[in-house]
N, C-alpha and C positions, 0 to 999 in steps of 0.2 A: 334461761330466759324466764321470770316472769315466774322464780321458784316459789315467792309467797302464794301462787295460784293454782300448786300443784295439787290439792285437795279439791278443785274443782273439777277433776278427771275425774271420780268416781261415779257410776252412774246414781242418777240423781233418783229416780224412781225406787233404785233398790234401797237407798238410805234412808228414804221418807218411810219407805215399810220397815223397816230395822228400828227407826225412831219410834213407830208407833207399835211396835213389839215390846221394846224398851218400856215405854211408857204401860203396857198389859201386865209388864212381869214386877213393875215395881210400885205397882197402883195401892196396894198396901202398903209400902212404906212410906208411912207420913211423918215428919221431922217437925212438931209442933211446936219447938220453943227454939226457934233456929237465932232468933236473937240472941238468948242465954246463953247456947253453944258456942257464936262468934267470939261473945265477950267473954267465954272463959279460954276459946282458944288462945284472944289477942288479936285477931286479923282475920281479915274477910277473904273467903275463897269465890275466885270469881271465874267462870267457864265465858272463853272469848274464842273466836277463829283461829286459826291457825298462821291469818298474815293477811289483812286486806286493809292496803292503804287506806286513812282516813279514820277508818273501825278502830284497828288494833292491828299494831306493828311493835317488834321488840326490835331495838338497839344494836351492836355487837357488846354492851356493856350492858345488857339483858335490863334494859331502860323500858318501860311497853308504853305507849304514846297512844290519841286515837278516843274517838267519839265514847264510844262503847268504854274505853280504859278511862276515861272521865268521868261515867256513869259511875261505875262501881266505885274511884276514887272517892265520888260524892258520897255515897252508902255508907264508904269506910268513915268519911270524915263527922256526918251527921251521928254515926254512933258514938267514935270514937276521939273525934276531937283531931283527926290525925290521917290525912286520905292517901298517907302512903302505907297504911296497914291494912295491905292488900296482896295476897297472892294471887297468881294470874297461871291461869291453866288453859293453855291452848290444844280446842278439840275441833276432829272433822265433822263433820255434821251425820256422820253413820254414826257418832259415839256421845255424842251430845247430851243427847235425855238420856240417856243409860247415869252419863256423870251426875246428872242435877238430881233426878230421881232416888239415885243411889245412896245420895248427901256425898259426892265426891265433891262439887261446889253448893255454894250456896244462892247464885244467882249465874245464870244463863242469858249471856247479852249477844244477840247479831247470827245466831245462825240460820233459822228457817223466818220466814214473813208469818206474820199474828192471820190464822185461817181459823173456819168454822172447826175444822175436824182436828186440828192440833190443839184446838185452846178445850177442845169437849171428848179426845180418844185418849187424853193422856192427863196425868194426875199432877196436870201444870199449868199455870194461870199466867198468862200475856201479863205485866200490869200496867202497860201504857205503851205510847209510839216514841219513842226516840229520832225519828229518822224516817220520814214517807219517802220510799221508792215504788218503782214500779219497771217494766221490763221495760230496755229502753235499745238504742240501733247506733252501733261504732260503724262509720261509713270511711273509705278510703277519703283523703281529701280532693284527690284528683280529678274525683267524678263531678265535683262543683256542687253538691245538692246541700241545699238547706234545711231541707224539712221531706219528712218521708212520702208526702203526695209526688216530688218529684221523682220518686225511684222511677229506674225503666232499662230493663233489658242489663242486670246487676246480676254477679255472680256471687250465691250467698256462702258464706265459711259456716259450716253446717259439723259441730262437733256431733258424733253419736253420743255423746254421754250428758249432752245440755236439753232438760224439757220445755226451754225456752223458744226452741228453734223451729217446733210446730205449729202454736200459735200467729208465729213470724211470718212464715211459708204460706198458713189459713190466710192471712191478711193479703201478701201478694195475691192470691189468686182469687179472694173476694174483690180486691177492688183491680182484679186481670191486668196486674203487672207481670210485663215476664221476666224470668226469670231463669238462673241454673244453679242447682247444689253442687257444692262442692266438697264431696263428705269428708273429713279426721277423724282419727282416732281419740285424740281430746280436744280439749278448749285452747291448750298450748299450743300443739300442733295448727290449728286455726287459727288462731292467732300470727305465729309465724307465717300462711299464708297469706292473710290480709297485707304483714308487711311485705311479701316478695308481690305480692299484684297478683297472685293463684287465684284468688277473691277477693272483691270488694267490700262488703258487709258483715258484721255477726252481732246479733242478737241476744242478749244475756240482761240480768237485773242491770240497771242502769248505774249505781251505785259503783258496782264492778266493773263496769266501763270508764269507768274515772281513774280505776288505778288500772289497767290495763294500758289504755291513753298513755299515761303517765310513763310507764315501762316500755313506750315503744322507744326505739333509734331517733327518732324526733316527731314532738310531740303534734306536729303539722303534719303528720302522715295521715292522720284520721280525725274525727270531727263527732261528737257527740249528738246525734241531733236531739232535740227539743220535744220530740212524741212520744208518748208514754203508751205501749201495750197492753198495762196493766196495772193493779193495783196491789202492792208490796208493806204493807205497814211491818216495821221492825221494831221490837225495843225489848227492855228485860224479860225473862222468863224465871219463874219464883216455883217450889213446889207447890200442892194443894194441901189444907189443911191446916194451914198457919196463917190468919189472916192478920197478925200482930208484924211478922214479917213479910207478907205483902203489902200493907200499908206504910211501912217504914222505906221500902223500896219504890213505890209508887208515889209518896211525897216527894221523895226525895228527886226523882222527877219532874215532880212538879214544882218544886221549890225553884228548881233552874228556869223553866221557865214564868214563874209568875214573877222571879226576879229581873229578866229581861222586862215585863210590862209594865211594873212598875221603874224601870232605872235604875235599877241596885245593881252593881258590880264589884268586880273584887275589888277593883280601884277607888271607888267612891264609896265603901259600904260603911266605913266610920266616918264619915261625913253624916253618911244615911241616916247614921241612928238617932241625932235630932229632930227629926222630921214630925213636924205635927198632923200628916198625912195618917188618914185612922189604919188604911192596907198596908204600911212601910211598917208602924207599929207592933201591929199585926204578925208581921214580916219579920221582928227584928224578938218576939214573944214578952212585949210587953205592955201589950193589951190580948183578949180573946184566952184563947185555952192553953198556946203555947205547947209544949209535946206531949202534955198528959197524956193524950189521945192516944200516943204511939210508945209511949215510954223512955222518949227519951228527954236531954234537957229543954230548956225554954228556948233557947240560942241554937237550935238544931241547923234551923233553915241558915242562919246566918255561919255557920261551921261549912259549908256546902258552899255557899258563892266565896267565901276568904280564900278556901282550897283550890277551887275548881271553876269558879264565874259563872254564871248566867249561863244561859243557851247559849244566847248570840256570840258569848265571848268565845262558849266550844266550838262552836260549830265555824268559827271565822280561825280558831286555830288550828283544828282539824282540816277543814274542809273548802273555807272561804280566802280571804284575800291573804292572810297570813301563811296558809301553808303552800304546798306546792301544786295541789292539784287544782287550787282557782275554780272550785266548784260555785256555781251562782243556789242560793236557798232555795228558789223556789216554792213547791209544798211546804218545805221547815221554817216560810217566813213567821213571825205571828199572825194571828186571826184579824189583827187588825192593823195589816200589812201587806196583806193579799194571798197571808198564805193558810194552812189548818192547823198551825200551834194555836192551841188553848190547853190550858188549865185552870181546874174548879179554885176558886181563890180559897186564901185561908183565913175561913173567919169559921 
């Protein structure tokens, strides 16, 4: 049951201090011309999860789909002209920044949330949000609740190896809901009791309640609710020291989205390039600086939506009406759509 989530059994405490040992022991190694390297390898090494619907999921035909596997396709394509010259290395989050740090990839997409002590104890630079989550609460459907003020007298699926489920538990008893734990050995085994009825609730990043949801018996046995416990920004992760492939990786971010607010899609983008709009221009590198900046060509940004589309077009194939998990945006709507998508434009 629910094998892509098997990497979520490891205790989570002890991986976040393995990560940031990782990051002590390879803080001297900085890989300064990582762009060079790519292009003389051929293809972009990209460090993803290990299975989490929506992110990054492989195929039986070793196919990798997935928000995060559209990220780096973008990366591949803005270099290379080409966004399937990409290898995909799937790691647990104990072994993560050991990989990126090490130069076993070159970019680290989806495994720990963008924190003060991650982006400043380790020799590794966030360069944007892909994906706003935050902790969120998978409820049985039975119990009727909408929204987590209704909780009352709910038995919580309480994995020992999840640091989400304290926070959860702080809440019930700050606002004196009652309550009863019901401890597992992982997140699996929790899981499995919320669907036999052993508990009602479990608590984990909300993101991963979406593909949890998705993998039960049917998917009206539980119900996502709507309140956020916390604040979870996710998105690449770049070594320290090469700020030529940090910015090549953080456009290319951005490129998605400022092609969602301007209009540009994979589908309309040679229509686009008519446009006497000065930012489409701009957009298309022929007006402004074009790649100089970053070294690569003038048609970067445009190499990026032909491949891969806009945000909005990932995020609805990943995540939204196209795929299976029927996620709503939310946070990842744009800035001027109710949600905290922005990008600096390019001029």
């Amino acid at each position: 049951m629910l094998n892509s989530y098997k990497q979520y059994t490891m205790m989570k405490i002890k991986n976040y201090a393995l990560c940031i040992l990782a990051g002590l022991v390879f803080s001297s190694s900085v890989h300064a011309y990582t762009k060079e390297e790519v292009e003389k390898r051929g293809f972009l090494q990209c460090g993803v999860s290990t299975g989490s619907p929506g992110f990054s999921t492989v195929d039986a035909k070793g196919k990798w789909a997935g928000l995060d596997v559209d990220m780096c396709r973008g990366v591949a394509a803005a270099i290379f002209g080409n966004a399937d010259k990409v290898e995909y290395l799937p790691l647990s989050e104990k072994e993560c920044f050991t990989a990126l740090l090490s130069g076993e990839v070159d970019i680290l997409v989806r495994h720990l949330s963008w924190t003060f002590t991650r982006d400043t104890a380790l020799a590794a630079h966030f360069v944007g949000v892909n994906y706003y989550d935050g902790q969120g609460i998978l409820i049985a459907e039975r119990l009727g609740v909408k929204k987590l003020a209704d909780l009352k007298d709910v038995k919580v699926c309480s994995p020992v190896t999840s640091p989400f489920e304290h926070k959860f538990t702080h809440y019930l008893k700050t606002e004196k809901i009652s309550f009863k734990k019901v401890t597992y050995d992982s997140i699996d085994l929790a899981i499995k009791g919320l669907e036999e009825g052993a508990c009602d609730v479990i608590s984990l990043q909300q993101s991963q309640l979406y593909g949890i949801r998705h993998g039960l018996t049917a998917l009206e046995n539980a119900v996502v609710l709507p309140d956020v416990l916390s604040r979870e920004p996710l998105g690449p992760v770049v070594r320290q020291g090469d700020d030529t492939w940090f910015n090549i990786v953080r456009w290319s971010l951005f490129a998605m989205i400022n092609a969602e607010e301007l209009g540009i899609t994979s589908k309309n983008i040679e229509e686009m390039k008519i446009s006497n709009q000065l930012d489409v221009q701009r957009f298309f590198g022929q007006e402004g600086p074009g790649g100089k900046g970053i070294g690569l060509s003038d048609d970067w940004a445009v190499r990026i939506i032909r491949a891969v589309g806009n945000y909005g077009e990932i995020f609805e194939r990943n995540f939204g009406s196209e795929s299976s998990l029927t996620v709503e945006r939310g946070l990842n709507k744009l800035w001027n759509n109710g949600g905290l998508l922005y990008a600096p434009p390019l001029r």
